[in-house]
FILUM-935538 format. One record per residue (C-alpha): x, y, z; residue in three letters; residue number from 1. Coordinates in steps of 0.05 Angstrom, whole numbers, plus 5000, padded with zeros to 4 digits. Layout:
# FILUM-935538
      X      Y      Z     r     k
      X      Y      Z   ALA   NUM
...
***
This chain:
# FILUM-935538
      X      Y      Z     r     k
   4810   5944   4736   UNK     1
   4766   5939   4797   UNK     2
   4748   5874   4828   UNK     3
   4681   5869   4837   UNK     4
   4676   5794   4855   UNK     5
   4660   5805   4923   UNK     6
   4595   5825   4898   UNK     7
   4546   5765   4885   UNK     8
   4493   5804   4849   UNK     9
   4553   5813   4790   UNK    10
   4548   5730   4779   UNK    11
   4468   5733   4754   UNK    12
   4477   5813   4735   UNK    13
   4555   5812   4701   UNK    14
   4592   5880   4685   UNK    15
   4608   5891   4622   UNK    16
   4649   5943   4654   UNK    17
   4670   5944   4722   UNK    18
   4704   6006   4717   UNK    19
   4645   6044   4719   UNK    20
   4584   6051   4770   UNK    21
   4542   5992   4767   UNK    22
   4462   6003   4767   UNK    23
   4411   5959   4781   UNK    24
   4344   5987   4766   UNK    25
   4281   5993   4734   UNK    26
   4240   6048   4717   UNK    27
   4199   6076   4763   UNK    28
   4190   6127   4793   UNK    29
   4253   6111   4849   UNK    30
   4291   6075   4803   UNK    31
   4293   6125   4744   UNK    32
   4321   6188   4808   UNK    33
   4385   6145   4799   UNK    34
   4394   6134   4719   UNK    35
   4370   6206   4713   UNK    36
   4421   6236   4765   UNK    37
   4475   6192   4732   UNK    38
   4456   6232   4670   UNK    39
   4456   6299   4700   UNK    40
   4520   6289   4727   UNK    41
   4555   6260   4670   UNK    42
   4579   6199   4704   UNK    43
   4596   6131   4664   UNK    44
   4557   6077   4689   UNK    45
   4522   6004   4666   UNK    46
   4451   5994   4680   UNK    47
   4427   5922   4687   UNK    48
   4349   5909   4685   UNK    49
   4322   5887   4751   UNK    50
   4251   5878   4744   UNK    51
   4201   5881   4804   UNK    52
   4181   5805   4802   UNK    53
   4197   5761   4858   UNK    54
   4252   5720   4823   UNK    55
   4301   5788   4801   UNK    56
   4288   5831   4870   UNK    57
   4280   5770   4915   UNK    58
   4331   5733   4887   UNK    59
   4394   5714   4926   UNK    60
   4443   5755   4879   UNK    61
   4398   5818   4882   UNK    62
   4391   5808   4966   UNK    63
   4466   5801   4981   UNK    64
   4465   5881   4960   UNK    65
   4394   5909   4980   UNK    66
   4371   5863   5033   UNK    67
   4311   5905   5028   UNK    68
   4287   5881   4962   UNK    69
   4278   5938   4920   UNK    70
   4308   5977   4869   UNK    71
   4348   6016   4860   UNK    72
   4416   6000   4881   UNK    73
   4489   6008   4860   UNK    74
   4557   5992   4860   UNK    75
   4608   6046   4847   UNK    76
   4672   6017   4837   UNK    77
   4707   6071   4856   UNK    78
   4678   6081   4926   UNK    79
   4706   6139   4965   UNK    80
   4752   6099   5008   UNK    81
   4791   6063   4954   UNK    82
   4758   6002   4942   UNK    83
   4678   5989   4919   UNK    84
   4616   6010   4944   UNK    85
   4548   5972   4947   UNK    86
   4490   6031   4962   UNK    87
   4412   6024   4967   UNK    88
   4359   6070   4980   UNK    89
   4343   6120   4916   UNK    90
   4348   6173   4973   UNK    91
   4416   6157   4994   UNK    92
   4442   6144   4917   UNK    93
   4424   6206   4902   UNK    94
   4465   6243   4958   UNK    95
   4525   6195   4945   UNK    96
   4522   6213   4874   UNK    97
   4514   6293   4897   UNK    98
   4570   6289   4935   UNK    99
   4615   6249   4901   UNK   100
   4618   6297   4845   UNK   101
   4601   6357   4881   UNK   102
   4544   6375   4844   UNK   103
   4467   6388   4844   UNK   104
   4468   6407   4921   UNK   105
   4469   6472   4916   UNK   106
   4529   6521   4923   UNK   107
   4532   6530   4992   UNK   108
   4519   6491   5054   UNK   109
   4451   6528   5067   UNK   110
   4435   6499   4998   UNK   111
   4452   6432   5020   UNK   112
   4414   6432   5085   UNK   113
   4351   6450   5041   UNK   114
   4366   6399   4987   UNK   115
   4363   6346   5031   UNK   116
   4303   6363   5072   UNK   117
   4265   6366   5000   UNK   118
   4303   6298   4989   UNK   119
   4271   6267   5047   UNK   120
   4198   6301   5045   UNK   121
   4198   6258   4986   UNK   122
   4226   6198   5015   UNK   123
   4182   6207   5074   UNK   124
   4119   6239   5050   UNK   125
   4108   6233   4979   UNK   126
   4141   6167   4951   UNK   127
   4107   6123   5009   UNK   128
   4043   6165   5005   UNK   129
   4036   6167   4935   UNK   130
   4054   6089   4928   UNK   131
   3990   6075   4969   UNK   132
   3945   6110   4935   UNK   133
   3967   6076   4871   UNK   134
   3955   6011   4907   UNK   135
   3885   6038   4934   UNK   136
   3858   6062   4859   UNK   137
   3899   6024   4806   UNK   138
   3915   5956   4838   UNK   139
   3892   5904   4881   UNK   140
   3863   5947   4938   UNK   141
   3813   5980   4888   UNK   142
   3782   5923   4899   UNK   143
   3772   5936   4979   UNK   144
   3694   5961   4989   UNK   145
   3710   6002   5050   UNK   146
   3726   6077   5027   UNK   147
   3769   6101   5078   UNK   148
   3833   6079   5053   UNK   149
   3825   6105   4988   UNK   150
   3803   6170   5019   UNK   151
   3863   6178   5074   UNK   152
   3921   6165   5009   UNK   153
   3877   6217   4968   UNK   154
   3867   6269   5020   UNK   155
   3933   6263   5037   UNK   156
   3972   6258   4968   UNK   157
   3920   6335   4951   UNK   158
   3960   6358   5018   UNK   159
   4027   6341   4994   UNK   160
   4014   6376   4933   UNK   161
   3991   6434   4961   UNK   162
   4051   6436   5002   UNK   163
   4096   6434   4939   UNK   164
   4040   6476   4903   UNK   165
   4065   6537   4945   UNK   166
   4131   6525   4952   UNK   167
   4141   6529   4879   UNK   168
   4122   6597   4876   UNK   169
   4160   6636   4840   UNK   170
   4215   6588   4827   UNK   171
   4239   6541   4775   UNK   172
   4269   6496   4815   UNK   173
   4250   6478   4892   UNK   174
   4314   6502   4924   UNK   175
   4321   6554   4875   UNK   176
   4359   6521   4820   UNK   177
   4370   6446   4792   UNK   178
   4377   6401   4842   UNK   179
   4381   6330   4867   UNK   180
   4307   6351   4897   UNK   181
   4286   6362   4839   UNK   182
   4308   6289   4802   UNK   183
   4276   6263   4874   UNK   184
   4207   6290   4877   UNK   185
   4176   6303   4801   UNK   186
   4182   6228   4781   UNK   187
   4137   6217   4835   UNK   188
   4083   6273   4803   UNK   189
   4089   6244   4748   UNK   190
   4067   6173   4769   UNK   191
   3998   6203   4783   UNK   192
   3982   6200   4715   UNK   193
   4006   6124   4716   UNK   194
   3962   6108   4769   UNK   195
   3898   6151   4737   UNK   196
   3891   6189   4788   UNK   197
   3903   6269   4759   UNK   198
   3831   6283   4762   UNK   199
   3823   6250   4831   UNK   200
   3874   6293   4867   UNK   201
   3859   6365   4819   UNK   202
   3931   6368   4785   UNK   203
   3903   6417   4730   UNK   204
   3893   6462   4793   UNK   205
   3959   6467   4808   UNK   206
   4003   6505   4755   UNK   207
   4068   6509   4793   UNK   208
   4071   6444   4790   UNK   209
   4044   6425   4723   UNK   210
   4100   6480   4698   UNK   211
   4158   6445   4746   UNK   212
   4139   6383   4720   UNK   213
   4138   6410   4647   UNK   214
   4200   6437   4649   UNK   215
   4239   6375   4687   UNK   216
   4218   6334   4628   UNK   217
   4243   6376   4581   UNK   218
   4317   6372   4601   UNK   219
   4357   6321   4556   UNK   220
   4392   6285   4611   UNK   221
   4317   6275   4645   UNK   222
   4285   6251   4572   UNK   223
   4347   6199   4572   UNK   224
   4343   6177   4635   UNK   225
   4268   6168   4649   UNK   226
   4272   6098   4608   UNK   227
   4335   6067   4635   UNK   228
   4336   6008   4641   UNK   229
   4290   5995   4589   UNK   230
   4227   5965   4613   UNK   231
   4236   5909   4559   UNK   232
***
């Protein structure tokens, strides 16, 4: 049985079973990429419930694996140099995950190359981009007079879209078939609607999209994983 001891976030957060990958999450939008890859892939794993207030992802057991603060992050017990692994960063999960089992990358190393570069338009472009205009229409800085920072995360969330508008074209899937992309990018579109802001940024005019995300949440493994950890 793995030792996982050496990792302090397993005092406040125990496993239950250390033998299998250890997530700490909650779900939004990045922390429901992990539990739904996990799903895709068919790998065992234990989800602990790390909520976003200050006393779960600022707490010393929860910093001593993402000093960054946020979720999600994991511990796979069975890290590829025979002994644990901590990992942090949605983005980085999911390749771990991709290439530890050799799936949802694509089947050759073109395919890969693209994968990732979808991977990190949304860790780049869309997850930070989106994230502020939530912030500038459904929390505190809807309360800031001044337009222009609402307008800059608007304008700039309908030019993302359009960018993934096209490159859906014709295509079920944005390299072509299921991918780690995919699980990346479309819980992100779908957090418009949490933040109110469909009508703001014209999804409706957008039906590659509105079909991607459609059919994303239709998979079994997505419908599962979307609500892990439970909110409550």
């Amino acid at each position: 049985m793995p030792d996982l001891s050496a990792f302090p976030i397993t005092a406040r957060w125990p496993a239950a079973n250390p033998d299998v990958i250890q997530l700490y999450s909650y779900p939004t939008p990045n922390g429901v990429k992990v539990s739904i890859a996990l799903e895709e892939l068919g790998l065992e794993y234990e989800p602990h419930r790390v909520t976003l207030a200050d006393e779960d992802v600022k707490s010393d057991a929860f910093l001593s694996l993402n000093p960054n603060n946020k979720i999600p992050a994991i511990i796979d017990p069975n890290g590829p140099d025979g002994a644990p692994l901590g990992l942090f960063e949605s983005g980085a999960i999911l390749i771990y995950l991709a290439e530890k089992t050799g799936k949802l990358m694509g089947k050759t190393a073109s395919d890969k190359a693209r994968t990732i570069q979808w991977v990190m338009f949304q860790m780049g472009g869309v997850g930070p981009m989106f994230g502020q205009l939530g912030y500038f229409t459904k929390f505190a800085g809807a309360e800031i007079e001044d337009p222009r920072p609402r307008e800059r995360f608007i304008n700039e969330a309908k030019r993302l879209l359009a960018v993934l508008e096209k490159e859906m074209t014709g295509k079920d899937w944005i390299i072509g078939e299921f991918s780690i992309a995919d699980i990346a990018i479309v819980p992100w579109l779908n957090g418009l609607e949490f933040y109110g802001v469909l009508e703001t940024v014209g999804w409706a005019d957008h039906p590659n999209l509105v079909a991607w995300h459609k059919r994303f949440y239709a998979r079994p493994a997505v419908e599962t994983g979307k609500n892990i950890p439970p909110r409550t």
